[in-house]
ZAMARGU-4260 file (C-alpha; in steps of 0.2 Angstrom, whole numbers, plus 5000, padded with zeros to 4 digits):
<rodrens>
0) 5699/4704/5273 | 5695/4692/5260 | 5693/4700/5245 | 5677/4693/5236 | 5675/4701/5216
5) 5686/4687/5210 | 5679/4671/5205 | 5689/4653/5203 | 5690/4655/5181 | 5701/4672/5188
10) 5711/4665/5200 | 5713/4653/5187 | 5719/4665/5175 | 5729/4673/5189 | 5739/4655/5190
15) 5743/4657/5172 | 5749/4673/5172 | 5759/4671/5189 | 5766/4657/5181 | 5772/4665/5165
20) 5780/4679/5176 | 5791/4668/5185 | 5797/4659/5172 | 5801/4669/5156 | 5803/4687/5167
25) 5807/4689/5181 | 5824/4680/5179 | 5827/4692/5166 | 5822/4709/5171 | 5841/4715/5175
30) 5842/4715/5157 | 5827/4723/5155 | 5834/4738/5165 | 5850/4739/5158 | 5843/4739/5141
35) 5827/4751/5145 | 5818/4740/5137 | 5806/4723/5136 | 5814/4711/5122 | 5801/4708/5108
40) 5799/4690/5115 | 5792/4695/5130 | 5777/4703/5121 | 5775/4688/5107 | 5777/4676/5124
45) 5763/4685/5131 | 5755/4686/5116 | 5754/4666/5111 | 5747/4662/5129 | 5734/4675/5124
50) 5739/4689/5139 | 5740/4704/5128 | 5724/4716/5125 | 5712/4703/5130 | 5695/4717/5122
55) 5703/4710/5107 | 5686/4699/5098 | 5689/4683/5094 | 5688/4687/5074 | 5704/4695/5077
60) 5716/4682/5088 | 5711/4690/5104 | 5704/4684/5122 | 5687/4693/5118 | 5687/4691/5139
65) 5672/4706/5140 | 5675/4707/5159 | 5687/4719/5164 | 5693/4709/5180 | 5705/4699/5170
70) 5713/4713/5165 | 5716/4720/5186 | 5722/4700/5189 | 5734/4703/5174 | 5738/4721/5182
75) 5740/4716/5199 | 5753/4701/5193 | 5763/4712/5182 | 5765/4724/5196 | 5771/4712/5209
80) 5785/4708/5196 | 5789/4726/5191 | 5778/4740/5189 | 5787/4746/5173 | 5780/4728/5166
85) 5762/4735/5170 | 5765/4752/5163 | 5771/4745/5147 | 5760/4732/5145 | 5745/4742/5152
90) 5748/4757/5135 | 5748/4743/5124 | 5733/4731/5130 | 5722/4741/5141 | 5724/4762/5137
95) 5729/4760/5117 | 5721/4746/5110 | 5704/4749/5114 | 5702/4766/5104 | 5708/4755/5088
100) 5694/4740/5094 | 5679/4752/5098 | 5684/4765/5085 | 5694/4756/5070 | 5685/4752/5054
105) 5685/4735/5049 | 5699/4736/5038 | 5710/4746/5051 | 5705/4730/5066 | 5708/4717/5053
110) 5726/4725/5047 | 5731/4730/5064 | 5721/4719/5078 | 5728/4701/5076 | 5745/4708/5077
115) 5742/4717/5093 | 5736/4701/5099 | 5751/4690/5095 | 5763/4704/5104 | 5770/4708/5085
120) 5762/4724/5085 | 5768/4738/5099 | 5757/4750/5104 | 5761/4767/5109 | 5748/4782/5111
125) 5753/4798/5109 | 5744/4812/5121 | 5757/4820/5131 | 5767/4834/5120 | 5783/4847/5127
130) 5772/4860/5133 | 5756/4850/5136 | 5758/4839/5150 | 5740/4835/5157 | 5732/4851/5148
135) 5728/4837/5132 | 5717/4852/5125 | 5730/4862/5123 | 5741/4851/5111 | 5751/4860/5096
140) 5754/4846/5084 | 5743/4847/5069 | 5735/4838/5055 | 5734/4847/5040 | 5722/4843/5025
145) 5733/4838/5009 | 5724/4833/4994 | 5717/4818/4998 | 5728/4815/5014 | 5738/4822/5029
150) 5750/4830/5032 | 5757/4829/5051 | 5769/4840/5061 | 5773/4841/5079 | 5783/4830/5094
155) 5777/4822/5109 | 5786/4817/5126 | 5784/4806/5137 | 5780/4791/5127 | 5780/4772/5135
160) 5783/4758/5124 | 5789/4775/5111 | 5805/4769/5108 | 5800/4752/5102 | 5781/4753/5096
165) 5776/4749/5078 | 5761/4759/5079 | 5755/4774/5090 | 5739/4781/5089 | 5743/4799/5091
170) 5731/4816/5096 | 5735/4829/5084 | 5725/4846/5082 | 5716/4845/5064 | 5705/4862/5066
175) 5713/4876/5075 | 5699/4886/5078 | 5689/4874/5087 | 5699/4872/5102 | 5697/4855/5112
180) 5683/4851/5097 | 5696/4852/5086 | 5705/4836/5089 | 5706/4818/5078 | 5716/4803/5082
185) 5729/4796/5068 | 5737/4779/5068 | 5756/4783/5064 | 5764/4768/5059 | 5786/4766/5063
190) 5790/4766/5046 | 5779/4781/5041 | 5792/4794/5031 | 5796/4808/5042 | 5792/4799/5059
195) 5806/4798/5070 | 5811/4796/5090 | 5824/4803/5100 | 5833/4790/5112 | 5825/4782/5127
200) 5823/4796/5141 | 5833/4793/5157 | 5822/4793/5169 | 5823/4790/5189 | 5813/4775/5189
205) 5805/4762/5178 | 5821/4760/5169 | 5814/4744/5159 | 5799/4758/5153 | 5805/4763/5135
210) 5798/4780/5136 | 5805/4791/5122 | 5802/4807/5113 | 5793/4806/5095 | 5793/4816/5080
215) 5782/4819/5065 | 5792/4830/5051 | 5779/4831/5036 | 5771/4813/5040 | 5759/4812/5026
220) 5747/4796/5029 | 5727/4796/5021 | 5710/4793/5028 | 5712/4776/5032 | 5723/4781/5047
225) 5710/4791/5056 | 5703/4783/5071 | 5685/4784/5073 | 5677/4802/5066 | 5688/4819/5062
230) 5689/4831/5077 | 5682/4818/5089 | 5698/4815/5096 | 5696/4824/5115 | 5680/4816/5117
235) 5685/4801/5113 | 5702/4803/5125 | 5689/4807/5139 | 5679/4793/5140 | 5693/4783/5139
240) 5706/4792/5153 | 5695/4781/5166 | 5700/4765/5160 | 5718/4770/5159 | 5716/4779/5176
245) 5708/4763/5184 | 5723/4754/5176 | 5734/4764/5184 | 5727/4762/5202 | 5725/4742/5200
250) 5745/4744/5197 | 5748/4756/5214 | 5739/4746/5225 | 5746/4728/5220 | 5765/4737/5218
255) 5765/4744/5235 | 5755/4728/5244 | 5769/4716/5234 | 5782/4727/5243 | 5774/4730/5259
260) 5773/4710/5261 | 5794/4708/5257 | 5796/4722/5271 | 5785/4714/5283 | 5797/4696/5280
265) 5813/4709/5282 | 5805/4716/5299 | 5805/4698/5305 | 5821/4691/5296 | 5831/4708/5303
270) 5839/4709/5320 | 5843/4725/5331 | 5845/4724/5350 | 5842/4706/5351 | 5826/4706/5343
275) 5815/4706/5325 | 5816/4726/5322 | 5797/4723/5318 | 5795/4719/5336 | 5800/4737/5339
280) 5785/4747/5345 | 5786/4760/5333 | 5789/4748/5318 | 5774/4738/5324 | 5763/4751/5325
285) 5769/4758/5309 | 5769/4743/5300 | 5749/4740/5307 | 5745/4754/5299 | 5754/4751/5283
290) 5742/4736/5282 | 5725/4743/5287 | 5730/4757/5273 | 5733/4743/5258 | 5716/4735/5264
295) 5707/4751/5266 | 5712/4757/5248 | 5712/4740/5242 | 5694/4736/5243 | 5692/4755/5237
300) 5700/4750/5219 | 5691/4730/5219 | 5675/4739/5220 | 5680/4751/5205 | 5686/4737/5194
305) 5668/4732/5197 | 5658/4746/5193 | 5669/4746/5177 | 5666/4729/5173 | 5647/4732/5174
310) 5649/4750/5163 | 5644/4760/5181 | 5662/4768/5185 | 5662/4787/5182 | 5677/4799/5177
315) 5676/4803/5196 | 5675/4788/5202 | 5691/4787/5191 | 5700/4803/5197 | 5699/4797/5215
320) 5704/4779/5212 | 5720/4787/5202 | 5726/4800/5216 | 5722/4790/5231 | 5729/4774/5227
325) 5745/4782/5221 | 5746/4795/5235 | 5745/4780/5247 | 5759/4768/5236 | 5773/4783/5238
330) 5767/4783/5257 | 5768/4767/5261 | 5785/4764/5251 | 5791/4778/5260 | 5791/4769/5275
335) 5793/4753/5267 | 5811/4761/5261 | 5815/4766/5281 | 5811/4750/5287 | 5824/4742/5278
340) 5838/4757/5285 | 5852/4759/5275 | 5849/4743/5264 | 5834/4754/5257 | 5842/4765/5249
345) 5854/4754/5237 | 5846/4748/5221 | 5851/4729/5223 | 5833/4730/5237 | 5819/4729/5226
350) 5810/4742/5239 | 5823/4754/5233 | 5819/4752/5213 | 5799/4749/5219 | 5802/4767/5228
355) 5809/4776/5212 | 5797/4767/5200 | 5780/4773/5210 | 5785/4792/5211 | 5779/4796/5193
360) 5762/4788/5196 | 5757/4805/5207 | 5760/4815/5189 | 5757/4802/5174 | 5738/4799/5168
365) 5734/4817/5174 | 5743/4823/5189 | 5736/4823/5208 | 5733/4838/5208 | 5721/4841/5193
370) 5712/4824/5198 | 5707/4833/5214 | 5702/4850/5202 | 5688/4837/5194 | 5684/4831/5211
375) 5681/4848/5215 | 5672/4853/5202 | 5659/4840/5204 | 5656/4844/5220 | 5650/4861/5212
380) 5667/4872/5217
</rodrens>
């Protein structure tokens, strides 16, 4: 089906961005993955053709777009390219950079903003601790009031863009006592004394993800790194987890539909028994199905990225968009991966890598299985 939320200004953006892709990444991204990381000049590239954190106002170097749908078109492109090149680029543009934009004072947007903008600041946000994992209210890193400042203690895992950011803005417990009421958001910045990070986890997938531990050993910052007000810091995480969710399901669907389309052209290119193997009952009929299942949950997500756009999608709305659309990526890569027989399994295929890279989406961003606990709750269970 056509889809219809996109007007000829986005498709014109998509050109851009498609464009960009082609030329200065994807030619390089074995050398992303052997070095676990994106190369600086991939994010000040992005940055001068005005691709990164496009909330950013104008006053500031940024795109000021105010319409959400340019951020899914740069989503859905990054992902067809790599979904480790939306993860990264989603933490710094769409799920980090906002808190600093809606929250920041003016002296913290016009310190930190423009460089966001140009791709010279990373950005990293630290949520996700040892012992947390999607139980943010439980976190044990902590704040402690120091004269007129800080002081800050504690680690967290998991970290995208970790190894490499200049900035993280990081949840840390500042009064005990109050439980999840008790939290406040600090900018830590890389050279901070008693910041530090372990070395770029080895994950199974999204290799050219720097994802890192970090660690705060007596970090002692002021006021001025506070985002937004003291022990605000859960709520603010809350209304902002649908955005990152929606981010997230943008990149499932458009990952899985890009690899889907490379295994239909296998099915047709590859012979078996004198025939295209897609000609195979079974493998039609699966592969019909694969189809109708990218549609389905397609038009799901555009009509999300719409309510969003017009301040009208819900946490629930976002906990459904999350665990559907990447339940239905590791399904259809699944069979994408059989399709293609033993060719599948080696990591020269992209479907292999496209494979290992969607697993983690079922866990990050809040795992499946406590979005379907806040489904369930607001159905009154």
């Amino acid at each position: 089906m056509d889809r219809t939320i996109y007007t000829d200004d986005h498709e014109a953006f998509r050109e851009t961005c498609a464009a960009f892709l082609a030329k200065k990444v994807a030619p390089h991204i074995e050398q992303y993955i052997e070095d676990k990381s994106l190369p600086r000049d991939f994010w000040t590239q992005a940055g001068d053709l005005g691709l990164l954190a496009l909330e950013i106002p104008e006053e500031f170097g940024g795109a000021e777009a105010n319409d959400f749908r340019f951020n899914a078109v740069w989503a859905e492109e990054l992902s067809k390219v790599s979904a480790a090149l939306a993860s990264c680029v989603g933490i710094h543009s769409d799920i980090t950079a906002p808190y600093i934009v809606a929250l920041g004072t003016q002296e913290q947007k016009e310190r930190w903003l423009p460089g966001i903008a140009s791709g010279e600041i990373l950005l990293a946000i630290g949520m996700t601790e040892p012992g947390g994992g999607s139980d943010l209210a439980a976190l044990k890193t902590t704040a402690v009031r120091d004269g007129d400042g800080w002081v800050i203690n504690g680690s967290k895992t998991f970290i995208t863009n970790g190894f490499s950011a200049d900035l993280v803005v990081t949840a840390v417990r500042t009064s005990p006592e109050k439980g999840a009421k008790g939290i406040t958001l600090f900018a830590i910045e890389a050279g901070d004394e008693g910041f530090s990070r372990g070395r770029k986890l080895d994950k199974v997938g999204q290799t050219e993800s720097d994802t890192a531990e970090l660690f705060f050993e007596n970090v002692r910052v002021g006021d001025d790194r506070i985002i937004g007000d003291i022990d605000m810091g859960f709520i603010y995480m809350m209304q902002k987890l649908p955005q990152e969710r929606l981010s997230c399901a943008i990149s499932n669907v458009a990952h899985a539909k890009q690899i889907l389309a490379e295994t239909i052209q296998y099915a047709h290119d590859r012979k078996a028994f004198g025939q295209s193997i897609g000609a195979f009952q079974w493998n039609k009929f699966l592969i019909a199905e694969l189809v109708t299942q990218i549609e389905v949950v397609e038009a799901y997500i555009d009509q999300a990225v719409v309510a969003h756009a017009e301040g009208r999608f819900t946490a629930i709305d976002a906990a459904k968009a999350k665990w559907y659309s990447s339940d239905v990526q590791n399904k259809v890569l699944d069979h994408c991966v059989q399709i293609h027989g033993g060719y599948g399994f080696m990591n020269e295929y992209r479907v292999a890598r496209a494979w290992r890279d969607a697993r983690v989406t079922r866990i990050w961003a809040g795992s499946n299985e406590i979005m379907k606990e806040l489904i369930g709750r607001d159905l009154g269970f």
